[in-house]
VEXDREN-2710 file (C-alpha; in Angstrom, 1 decimal):
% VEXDREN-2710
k/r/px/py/pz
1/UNK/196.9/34.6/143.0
2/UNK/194.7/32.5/145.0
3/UNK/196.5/32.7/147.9
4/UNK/196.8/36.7/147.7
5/UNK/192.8/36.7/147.6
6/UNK/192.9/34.1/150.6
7/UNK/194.9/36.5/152.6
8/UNK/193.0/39.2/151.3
9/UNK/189.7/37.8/152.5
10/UNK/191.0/36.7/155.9
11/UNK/192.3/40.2/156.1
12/UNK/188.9/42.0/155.6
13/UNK/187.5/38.8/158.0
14/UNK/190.0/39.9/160.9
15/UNK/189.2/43.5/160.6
16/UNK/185.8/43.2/160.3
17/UNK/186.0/40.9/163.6
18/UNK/187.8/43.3/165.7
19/UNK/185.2/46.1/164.7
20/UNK/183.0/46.3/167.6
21/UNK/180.6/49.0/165.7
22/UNK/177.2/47.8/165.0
23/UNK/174.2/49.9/163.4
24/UNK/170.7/50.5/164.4
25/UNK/168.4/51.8/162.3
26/UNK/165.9/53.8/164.4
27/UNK/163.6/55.3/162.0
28/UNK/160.0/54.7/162.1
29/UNK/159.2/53.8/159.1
30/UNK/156.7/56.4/158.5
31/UNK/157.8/59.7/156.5
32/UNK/156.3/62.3/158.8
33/UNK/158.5/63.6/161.5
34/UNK/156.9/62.3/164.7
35/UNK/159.0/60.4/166.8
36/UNK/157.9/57.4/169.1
37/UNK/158.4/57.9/173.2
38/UNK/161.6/56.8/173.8
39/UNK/160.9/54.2/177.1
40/UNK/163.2/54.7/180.0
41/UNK/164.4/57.9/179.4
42/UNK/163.9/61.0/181.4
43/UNK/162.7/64.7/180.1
44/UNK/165.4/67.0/178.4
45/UNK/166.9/69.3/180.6
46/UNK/167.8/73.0/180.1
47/UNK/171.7/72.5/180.9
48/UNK/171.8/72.3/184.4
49/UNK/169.1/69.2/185.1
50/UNK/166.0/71.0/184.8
51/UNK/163.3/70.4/182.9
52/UNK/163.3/72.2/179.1
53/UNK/159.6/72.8/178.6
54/UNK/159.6/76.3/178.0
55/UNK/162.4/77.1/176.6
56/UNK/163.1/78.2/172.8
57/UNK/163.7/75.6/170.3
58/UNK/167.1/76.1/168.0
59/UNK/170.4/75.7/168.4
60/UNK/171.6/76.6/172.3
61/UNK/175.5/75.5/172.3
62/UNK/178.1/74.8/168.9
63/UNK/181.7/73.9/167.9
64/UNK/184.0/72.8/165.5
65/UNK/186.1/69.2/166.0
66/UNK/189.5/68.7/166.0
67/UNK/191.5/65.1/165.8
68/UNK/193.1/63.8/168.5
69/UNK/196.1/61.7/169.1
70/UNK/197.3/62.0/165.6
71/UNK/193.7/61.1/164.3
72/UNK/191.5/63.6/161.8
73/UNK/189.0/65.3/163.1
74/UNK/186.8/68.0/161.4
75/UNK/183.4/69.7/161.1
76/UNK/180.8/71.2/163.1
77/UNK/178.4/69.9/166.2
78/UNK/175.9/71.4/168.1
79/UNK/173.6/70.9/170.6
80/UNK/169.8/71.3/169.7
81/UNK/166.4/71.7/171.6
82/UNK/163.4/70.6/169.7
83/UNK/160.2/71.9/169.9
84/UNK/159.4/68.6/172.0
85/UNK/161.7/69.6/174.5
86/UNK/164.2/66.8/173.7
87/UNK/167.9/67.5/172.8
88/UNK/169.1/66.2/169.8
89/UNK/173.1/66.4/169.5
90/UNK/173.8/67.2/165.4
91/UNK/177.3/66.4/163.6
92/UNK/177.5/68.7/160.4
93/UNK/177.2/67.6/156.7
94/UNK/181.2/68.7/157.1
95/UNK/181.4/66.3/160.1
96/UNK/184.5/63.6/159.4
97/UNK/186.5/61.5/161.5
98/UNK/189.2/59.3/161.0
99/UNK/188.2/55.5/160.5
100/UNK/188.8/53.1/163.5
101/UNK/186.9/50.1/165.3
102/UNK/184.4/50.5/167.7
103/UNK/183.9/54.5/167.2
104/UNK/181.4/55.9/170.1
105/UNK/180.3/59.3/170.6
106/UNK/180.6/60.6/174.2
107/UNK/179.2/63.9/175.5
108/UNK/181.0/64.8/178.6
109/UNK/182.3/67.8/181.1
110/UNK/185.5/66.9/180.4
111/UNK/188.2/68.1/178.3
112/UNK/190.4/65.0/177.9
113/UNK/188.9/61.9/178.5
114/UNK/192.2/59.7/178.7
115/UNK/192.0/55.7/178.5
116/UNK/188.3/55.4/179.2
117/UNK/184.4/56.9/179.4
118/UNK/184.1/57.7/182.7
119/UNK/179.8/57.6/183.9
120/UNK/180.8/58.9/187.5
121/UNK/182.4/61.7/186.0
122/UNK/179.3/62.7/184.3
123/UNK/180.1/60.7/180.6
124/UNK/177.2/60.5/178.6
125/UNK/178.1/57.5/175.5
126/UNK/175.7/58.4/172.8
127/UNK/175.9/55.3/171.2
128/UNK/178.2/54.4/167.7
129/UNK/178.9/56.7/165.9
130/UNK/176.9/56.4/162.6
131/UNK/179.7/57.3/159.8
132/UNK/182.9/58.9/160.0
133/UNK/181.6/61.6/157.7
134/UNK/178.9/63.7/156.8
135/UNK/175.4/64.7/159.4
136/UNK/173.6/62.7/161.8
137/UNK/172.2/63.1/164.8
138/UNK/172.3/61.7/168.8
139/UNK/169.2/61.8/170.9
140/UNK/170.7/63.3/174.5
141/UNK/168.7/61.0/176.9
142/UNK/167.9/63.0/180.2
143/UNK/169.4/66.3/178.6
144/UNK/172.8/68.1/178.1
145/UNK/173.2/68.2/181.8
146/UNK/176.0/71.3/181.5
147/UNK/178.4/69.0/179.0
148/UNK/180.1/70.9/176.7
149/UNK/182.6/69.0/175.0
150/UNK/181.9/66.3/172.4
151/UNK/184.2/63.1/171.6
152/UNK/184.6/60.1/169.2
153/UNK/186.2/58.3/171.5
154/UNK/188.1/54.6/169.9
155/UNK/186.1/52.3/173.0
156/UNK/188.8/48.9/171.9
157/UNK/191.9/50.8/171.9
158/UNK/190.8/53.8/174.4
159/UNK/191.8/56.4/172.3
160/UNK/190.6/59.9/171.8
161/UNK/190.0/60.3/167.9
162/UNK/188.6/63.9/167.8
163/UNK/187.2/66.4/170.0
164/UNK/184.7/69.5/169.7
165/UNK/184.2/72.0/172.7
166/UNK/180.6/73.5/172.1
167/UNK/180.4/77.0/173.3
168/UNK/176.8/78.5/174.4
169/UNK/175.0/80.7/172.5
170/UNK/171.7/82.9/173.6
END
């Protein structure tokens, strides 16, 4: 019996190890909903690289995921413009993913991104993902910049988990 629990723990140890996700909390601290400038990072765009001051708040693009490679995949995304300007990529309450180390979310102009995130290509890594289930949301640094397909991409084994292709709306 103590052995099992040995292995057990070493197990956990191992897979904890080779996890490369780690968690930041961003919140304020305060309970209203102003945000802090974000340092470094330039004004929203509308899509193609121009500035979003003007345009509507609300939802502008939205999809459904799919898994990948054998992987689950399911729930809705869609891409937001606050009232700020800033665009705020949103997983669904029905978001889930299958469980794997070192989840990232990617938002990108490409519909497969193969063994790796490509920034030349236009790649935009959003950071860790937050939980393989239920909502949370991305801040889109610089804007959507025309990408239209969202990914939780596995960055230690390079493998596509799930995909959603977010479609424009007016």
């Amino acid at each position: 019996m103590r052995t099992r629990r040995a292995v057990l723990k070493l197990g956990v140890v191992l897979a904890l190890a080779g996890c490369d996700a780690t968690f930041v909390d961003q919140r304020t601290g305060s309970t209203s909903d102003a945000r802090p400038a974000e340092p470094g990072i330039a004004p929203p765009s509308a899509g193609d690289g121009a500035p979003a001051e003007g345009l509507p708040a609300g939802v502008f693009a939205a999809g459904t995921f799919e898994g990948r490679a054998g992987h689950a995949g399911a729930g809705s995304a869609e891409l937001v413009r606050e009232s700020d300007g800033r665009i705020i990529l949103r997983l669904g309450s029905d978001f889930l993913v299958s469980g794997v180390p070192g989840p990232v979310v990617v938002l990108s102009r490409r519909d497969a991104l193969g063994k790796s995130i490509d920034a030349a290509a236009g790649d935009l890594n959003l950071g860790t993902l937050q939980s393989t289930s239920g909502a949370q949301s991305y801040v889109v640094p610089g804007g959507d910049g025309g990408r239209r397909y969202v990914w939780v991409f596995c960055e230690p084994f390079a493998v596509e988990i799930a995909r959603a292709k977010l479609e424009d709306r007016p």
